[in-house]
Each structure stands twice: as C-alpha cells, then as structure tokens.
N, CA, C and O of each residue as an XYZ file, in Angstrom:
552
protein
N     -30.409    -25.091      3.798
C     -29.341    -24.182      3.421
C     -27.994    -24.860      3.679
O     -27.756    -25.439      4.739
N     -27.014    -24.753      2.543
C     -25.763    -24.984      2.829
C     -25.084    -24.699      3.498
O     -25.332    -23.503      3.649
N     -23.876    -25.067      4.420
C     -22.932    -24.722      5.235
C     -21.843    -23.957      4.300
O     -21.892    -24.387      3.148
N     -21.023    -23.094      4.461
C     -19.999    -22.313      3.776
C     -19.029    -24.001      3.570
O     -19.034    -24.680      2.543
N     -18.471    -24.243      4.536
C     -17.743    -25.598      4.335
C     -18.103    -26.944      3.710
O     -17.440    -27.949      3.453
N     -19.532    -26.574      3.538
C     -19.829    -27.767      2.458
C     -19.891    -27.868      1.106
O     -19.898    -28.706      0.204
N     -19.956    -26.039      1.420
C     -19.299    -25.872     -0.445
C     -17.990    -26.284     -0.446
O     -17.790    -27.422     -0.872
N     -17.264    -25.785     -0.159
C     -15.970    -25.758     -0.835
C     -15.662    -27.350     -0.568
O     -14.447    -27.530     -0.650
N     -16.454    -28.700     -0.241
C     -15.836    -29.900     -0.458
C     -16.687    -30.139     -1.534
O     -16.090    -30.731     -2.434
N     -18.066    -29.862     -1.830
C     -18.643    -30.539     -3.015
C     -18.303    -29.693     -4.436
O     -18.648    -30.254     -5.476
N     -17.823    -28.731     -4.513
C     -17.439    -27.785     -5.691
C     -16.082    -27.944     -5.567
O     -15.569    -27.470     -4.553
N     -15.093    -28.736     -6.700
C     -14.054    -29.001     -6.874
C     -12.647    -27.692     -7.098
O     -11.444    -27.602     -6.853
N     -13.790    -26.825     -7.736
C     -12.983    -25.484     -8.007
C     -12.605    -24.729     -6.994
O     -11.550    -24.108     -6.864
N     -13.653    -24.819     -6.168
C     -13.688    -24.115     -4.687
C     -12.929    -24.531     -3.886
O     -12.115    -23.806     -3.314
N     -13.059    -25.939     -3.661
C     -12.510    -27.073     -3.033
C     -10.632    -26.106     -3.280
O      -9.913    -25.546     -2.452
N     -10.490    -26.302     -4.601
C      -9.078    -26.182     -5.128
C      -8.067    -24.806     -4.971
O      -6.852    -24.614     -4.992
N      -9.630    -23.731     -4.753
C      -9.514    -22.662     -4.392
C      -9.061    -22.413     -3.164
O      -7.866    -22.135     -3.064
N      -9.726    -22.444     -2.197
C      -9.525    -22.545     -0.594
C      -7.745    -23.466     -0.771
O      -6.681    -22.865     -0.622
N      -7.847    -24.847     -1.079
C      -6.545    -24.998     -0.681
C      -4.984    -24.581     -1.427
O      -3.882    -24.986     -1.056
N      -5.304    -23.583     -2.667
C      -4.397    -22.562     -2.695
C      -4.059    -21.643     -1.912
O      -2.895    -21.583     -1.516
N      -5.014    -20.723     -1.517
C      -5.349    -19.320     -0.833
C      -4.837    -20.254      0.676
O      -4.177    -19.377      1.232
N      -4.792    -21.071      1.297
C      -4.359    -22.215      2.592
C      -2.434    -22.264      2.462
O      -1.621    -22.249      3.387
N      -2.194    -22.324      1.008
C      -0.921    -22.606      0.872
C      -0.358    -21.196      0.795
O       0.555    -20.893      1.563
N      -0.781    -20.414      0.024
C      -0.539    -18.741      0.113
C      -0.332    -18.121      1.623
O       0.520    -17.316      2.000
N      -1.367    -18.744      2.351
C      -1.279    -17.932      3.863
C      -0.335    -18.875      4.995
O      -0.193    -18.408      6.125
N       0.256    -20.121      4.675
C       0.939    -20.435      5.206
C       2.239    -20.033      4.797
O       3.040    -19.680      5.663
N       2.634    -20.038      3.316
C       3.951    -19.405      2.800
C       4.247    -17.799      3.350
O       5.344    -17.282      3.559
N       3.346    -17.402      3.455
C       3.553    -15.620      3.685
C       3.683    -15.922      5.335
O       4.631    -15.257      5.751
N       3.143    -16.588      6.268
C       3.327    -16.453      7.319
C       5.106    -17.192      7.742
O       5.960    -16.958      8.597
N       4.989    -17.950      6.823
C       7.098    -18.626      7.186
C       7.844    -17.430      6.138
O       9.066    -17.304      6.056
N       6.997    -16.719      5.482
C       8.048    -15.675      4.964
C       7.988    -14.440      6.089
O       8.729    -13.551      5.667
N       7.569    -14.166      6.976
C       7.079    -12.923      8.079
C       7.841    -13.242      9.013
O       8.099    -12.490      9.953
N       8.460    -14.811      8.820
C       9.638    -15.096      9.828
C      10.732    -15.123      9.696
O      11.409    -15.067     10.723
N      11.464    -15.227      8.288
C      12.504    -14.998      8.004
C      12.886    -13.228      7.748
O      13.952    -12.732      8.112
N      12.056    -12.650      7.231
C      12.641    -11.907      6.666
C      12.677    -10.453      7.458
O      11.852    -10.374      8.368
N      13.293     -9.599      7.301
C      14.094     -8.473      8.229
C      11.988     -7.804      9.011
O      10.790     -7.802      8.730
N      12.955     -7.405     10.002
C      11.194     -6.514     10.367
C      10.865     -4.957      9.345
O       9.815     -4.431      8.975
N      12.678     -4.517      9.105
C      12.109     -3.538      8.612
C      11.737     -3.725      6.796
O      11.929     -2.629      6.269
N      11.365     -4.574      5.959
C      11.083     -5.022      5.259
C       9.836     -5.662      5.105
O       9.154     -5.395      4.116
N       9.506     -6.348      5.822
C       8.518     -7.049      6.114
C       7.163     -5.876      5.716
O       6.198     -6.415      5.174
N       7.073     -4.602      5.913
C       5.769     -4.292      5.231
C       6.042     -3.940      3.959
O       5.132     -3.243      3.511
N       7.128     -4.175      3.000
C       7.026     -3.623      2.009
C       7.117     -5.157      0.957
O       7.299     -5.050     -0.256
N       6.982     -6.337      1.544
C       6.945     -7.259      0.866
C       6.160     -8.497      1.389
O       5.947     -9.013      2.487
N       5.870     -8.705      0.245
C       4.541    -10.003      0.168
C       5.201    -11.319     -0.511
O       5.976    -11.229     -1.463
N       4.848    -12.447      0.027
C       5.205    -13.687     -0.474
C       4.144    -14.434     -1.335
O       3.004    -14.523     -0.879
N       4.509    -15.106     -2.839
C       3.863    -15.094     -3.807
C       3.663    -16.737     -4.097
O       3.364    -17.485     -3.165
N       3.805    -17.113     -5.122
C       3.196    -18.207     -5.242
C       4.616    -19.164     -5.300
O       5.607    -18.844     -5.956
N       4.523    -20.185     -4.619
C       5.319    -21.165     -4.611
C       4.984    -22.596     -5.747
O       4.095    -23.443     -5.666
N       5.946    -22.453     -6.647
C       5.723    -23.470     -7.932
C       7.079    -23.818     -8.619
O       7.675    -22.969     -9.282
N       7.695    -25.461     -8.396
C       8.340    -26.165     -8.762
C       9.674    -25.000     -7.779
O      10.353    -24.162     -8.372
N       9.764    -25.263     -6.194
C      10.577    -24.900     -5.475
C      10.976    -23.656     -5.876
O      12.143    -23.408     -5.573
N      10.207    -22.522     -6.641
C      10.549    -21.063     -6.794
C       9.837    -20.367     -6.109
O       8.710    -20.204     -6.576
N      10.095    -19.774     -4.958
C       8.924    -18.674     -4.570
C       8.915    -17.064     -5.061
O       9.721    -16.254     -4.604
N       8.031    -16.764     -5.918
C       8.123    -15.557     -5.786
C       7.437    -14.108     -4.809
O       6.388    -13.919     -4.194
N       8.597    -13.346     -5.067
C       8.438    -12.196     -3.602
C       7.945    -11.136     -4.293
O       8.603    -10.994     -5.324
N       7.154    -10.397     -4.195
C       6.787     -9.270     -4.403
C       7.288     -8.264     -3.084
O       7.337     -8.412     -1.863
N       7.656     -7.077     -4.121
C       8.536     -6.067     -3.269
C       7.929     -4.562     -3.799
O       7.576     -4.361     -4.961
N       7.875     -3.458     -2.608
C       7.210     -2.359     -3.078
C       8.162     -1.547     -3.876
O       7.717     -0.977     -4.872
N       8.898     -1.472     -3.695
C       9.777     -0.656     -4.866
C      11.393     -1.227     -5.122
O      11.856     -2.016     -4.298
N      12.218     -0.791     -6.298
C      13.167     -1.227     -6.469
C      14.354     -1.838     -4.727
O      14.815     -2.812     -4.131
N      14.248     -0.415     -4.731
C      15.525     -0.515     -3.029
C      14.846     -1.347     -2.425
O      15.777     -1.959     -1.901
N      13.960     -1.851     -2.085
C      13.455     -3.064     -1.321
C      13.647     -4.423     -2.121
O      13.804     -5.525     -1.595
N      13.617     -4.216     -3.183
C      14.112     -5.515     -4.317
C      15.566     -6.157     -4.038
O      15.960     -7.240     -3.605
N      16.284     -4.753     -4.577
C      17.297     -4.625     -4.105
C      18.036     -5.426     -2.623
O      18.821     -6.320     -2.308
N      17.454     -4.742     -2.245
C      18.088     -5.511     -0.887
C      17.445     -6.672     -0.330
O      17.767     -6.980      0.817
N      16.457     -7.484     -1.034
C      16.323     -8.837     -0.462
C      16.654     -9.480     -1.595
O      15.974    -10.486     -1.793
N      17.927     -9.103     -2.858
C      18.246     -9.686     -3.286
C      20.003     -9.708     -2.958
O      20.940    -10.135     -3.632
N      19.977     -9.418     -2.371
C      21.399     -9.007     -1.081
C      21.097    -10.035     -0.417
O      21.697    -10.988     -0.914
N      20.239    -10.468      0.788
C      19.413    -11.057      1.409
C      19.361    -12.828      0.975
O      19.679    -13.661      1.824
N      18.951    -13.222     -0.347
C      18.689    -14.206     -0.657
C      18.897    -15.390      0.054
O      18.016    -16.006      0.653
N      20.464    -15.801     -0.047
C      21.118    -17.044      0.532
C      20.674    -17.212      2.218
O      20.431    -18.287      2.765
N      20.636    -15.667      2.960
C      19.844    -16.406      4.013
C      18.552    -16.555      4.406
O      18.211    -17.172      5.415
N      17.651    -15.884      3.464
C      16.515    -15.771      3.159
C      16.303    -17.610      2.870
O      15.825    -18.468      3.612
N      16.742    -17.685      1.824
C      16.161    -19.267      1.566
C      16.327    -20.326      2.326
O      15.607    -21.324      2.330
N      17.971    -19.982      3.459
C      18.199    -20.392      4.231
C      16.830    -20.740      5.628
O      16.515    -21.769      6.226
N      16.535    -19.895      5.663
C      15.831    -19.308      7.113
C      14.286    -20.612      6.240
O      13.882    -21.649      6.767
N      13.919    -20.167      5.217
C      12.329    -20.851      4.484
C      13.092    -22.208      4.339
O      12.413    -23.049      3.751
N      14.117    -22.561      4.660
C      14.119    -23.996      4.666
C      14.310    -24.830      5.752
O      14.074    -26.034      5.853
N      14.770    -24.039      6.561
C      14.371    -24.326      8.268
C      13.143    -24.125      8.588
O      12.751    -24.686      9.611
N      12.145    -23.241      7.787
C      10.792    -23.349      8.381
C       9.775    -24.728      7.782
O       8.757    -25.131      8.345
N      10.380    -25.290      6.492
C      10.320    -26.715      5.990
C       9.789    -26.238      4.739
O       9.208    -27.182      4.206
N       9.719    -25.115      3.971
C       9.567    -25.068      2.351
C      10.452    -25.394      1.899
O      11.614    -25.262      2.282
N       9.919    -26.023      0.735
C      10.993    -26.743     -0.103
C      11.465    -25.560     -1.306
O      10.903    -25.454     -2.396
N      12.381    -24.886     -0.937
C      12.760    -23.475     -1.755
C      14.480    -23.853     -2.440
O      15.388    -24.370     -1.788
N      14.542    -23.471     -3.730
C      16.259    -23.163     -4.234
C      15.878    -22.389     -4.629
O      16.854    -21.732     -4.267
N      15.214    -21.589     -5.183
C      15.389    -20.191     -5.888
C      14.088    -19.240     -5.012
O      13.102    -19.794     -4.527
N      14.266    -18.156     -4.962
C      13.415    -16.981     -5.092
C      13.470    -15.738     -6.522
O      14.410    -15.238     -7.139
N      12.391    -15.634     -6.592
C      12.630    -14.689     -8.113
C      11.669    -13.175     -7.427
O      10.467    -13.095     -7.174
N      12.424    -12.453     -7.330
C      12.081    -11.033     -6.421
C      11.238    -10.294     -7.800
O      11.727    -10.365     -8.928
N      10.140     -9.706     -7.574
C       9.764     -9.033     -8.820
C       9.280     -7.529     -7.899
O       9.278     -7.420     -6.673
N       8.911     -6.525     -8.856
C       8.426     -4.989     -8.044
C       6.789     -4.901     -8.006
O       6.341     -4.806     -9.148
N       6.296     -4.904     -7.508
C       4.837     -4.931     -7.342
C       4.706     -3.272     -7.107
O       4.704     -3.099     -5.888
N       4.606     -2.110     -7.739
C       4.508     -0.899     -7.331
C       2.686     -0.662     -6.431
O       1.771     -0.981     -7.191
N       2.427     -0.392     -5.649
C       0.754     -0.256     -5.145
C       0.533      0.959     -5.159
O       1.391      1.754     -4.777
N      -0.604      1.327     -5.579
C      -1.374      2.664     -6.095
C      -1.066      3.314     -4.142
O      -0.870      2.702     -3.092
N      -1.160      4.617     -4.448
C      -1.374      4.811     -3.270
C      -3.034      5.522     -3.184
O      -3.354      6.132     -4.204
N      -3.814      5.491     -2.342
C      -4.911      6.434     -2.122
C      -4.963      7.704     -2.280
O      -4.023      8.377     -1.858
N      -6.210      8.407     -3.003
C      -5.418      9.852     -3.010
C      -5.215     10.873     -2.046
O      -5.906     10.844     -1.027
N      -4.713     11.409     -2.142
C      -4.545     12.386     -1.288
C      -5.741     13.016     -0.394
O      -6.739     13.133     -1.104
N      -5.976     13.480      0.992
C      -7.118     13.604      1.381
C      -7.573     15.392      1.134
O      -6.873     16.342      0.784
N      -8.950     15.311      1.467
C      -9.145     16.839      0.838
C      -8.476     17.841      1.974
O      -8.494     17.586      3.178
N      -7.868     19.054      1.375
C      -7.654     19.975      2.324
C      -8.811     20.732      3.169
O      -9.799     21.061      2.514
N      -8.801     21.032      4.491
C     -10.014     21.564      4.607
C     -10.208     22.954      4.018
O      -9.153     23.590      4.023
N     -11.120     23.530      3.576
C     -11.054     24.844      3.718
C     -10.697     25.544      4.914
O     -10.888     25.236      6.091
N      -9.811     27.145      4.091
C      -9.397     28.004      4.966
C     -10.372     28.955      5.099
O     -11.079     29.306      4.155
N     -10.475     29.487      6.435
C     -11.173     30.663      6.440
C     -10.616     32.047      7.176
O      -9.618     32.003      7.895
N     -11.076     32.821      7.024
C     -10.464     33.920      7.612
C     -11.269     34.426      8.925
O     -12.462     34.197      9.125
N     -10.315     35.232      9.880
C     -11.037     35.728     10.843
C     -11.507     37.158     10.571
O     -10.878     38.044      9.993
N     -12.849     37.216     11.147
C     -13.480     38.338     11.206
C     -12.799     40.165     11.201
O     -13.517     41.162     11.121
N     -11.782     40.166     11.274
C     -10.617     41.165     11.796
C      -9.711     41.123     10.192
O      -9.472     42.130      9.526
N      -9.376     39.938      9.879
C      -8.732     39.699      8.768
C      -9.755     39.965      7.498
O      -9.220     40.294      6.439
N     -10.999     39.860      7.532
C     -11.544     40.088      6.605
C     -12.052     41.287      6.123
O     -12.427     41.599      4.993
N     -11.979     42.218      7.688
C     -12.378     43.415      7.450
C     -11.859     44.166      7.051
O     -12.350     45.137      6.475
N      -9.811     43.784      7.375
C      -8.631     44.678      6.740
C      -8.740     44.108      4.695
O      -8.576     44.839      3.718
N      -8.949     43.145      4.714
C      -8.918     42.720      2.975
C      -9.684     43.850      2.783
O      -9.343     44.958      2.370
N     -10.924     43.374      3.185
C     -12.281     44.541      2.552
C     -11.815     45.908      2.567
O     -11.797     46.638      1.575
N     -11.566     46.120      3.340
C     -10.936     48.107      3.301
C      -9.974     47.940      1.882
O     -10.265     48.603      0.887
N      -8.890     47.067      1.878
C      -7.991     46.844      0.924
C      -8.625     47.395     -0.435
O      -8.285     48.405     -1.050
N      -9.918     46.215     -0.841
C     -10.208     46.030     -1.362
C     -11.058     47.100     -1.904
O     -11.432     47.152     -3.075
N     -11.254     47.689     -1.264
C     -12.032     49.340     -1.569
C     -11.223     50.173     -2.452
O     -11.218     50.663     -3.581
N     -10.441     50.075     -1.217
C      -9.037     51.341     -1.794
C      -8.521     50.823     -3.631
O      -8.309     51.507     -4.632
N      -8.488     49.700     -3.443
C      -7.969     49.065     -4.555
C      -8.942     48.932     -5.775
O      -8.395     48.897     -6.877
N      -9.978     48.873     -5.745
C     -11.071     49.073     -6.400
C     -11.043     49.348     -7.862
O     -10.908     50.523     -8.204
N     -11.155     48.388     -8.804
C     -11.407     48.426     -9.727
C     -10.302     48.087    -10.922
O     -10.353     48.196    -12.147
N      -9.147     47.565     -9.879
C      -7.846     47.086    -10.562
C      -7.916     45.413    -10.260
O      -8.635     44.829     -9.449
N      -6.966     44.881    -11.152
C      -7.072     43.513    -10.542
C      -6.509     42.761     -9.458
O      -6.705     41.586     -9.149
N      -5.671     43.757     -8.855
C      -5.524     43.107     -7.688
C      -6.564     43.472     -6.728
O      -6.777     42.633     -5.853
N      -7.354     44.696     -6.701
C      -8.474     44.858     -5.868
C      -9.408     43.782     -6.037
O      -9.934     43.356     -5.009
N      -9.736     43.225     -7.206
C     -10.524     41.909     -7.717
C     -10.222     41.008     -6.701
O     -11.121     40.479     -6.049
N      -9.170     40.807     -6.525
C      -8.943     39.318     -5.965
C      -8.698     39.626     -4.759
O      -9.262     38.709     -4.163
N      -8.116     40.472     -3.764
C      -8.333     40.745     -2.582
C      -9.951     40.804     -2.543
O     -10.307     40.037     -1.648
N     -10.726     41.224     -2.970
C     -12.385     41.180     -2.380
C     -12.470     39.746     -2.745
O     -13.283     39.340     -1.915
N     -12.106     38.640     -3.534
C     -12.770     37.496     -3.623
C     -11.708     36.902     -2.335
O     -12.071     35.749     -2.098
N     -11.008     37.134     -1.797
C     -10.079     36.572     -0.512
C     -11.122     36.520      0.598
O     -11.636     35.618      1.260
N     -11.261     38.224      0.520
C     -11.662     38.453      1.819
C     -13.238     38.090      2.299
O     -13.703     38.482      3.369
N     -14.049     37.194      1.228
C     -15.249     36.871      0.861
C     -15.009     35.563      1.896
O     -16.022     35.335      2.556
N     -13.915     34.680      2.169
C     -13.686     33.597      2.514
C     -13.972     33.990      4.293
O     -13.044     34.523      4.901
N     -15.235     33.700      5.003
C     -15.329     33.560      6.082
C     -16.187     32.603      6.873
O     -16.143     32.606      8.103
C-alpha cells in the first residue's frame, strides 16, 4: 500500500496540487497578519499571480474598506516577503445555513382548558374553529 506522500511525488498533478493549496495557506496566513482583526473573518486571501493578490471579501462595506486599507495592506505583505503591487478586492457573498427549526410551542394544561371552554362557547363560527385547533396544541 501506498503512503499518502508518495502519491503526491509520483502523480505530477497531485504533486502540483498540494504545492498550490502550500502557497494558498501560506499567503492567507501573511494575509491574517496584516490585516485589521476586525476584518479578518470576513476576508479570505486568494490566489497570488504575476504580483496580484486577490482578496475575497464578504460583502461590499468590507470591500470597501480594505480598499481604504490597500497602500498599507500591501505595505505590511511586503514586509512579510510577498512579492505584491496590486491587490484586486472582489465580493465573495457566502450562502448562509438555513435557519434552524423553531421548536414547537405548546400550551399548558390550564391554558388549554380556558381555549377549550372558548371554544365551546364559540362553536361553530370560525373563530371557534381555530381556537379548538390552538387549544389541541399540548
């Protein structure tokens, strides 16, 4: 059986793979040092090609303001030793997860017994309808 590391030297693609995804996680880690803390979760550092890095940013106002930012931004990634003159800021919007389920409500025993009386009295109109399907909730 193969070693994980002996793939990626005899498979050239792999090989080529790993040392992108190597250059990706070193760029994002000298970008986690320059750039503000309160920013820093809303932006990701992208691919570095012919001294442009691009930044992905979660929404405009975060764009926005690390394009305020820039000059010492590139400043700071060239003291960490990337070879950077431009950054090109783009919006990366991320899905959010959906929403989680509400739990059901239920009613207390006391509360259900005043619906139900309600629901007597009311009987046979439509709001009596829907007070008895309320007060069903226990």
């Amino acid at each position: 059986m193969l070693r994980v590391s002996a793939l990626f030297t005899e498979n050239a693609e792999l090989a080529a793979l790993s040392h992108q995804a190597e250059k990706l996680t070193l760029t994002q880690q000298k970008w986690n040092t320059v750039v503000p803390a309160g920013l820093k979760p809303y932006t990701q550092a992208g691919a570095l090609s012919h001294k442009r890095l691009t930044v992905y940013a979660a929404n405009g106002a975060v764009a926005a303001k690390i394009k305020l930012l820039l000059p010492s931004l590139m400043l700071g990634l060239q003291k960490q030793g990337l070879e950077v003159t431009s950054i090109r800021v783009e919006v990366q919007v991320q899905t959010s997860a959906g929403k989680p389920a509400k739990p059901a409500r239920v009613l207390s025993p006391a509360a259900a017994a005043s619906l139900e009386k309600l629901a007597k009295e009311l009987q046979g109109s439509a709001l009596g309808d829907a007070i008895a399907r309320l007060s069903s909730r226990r």
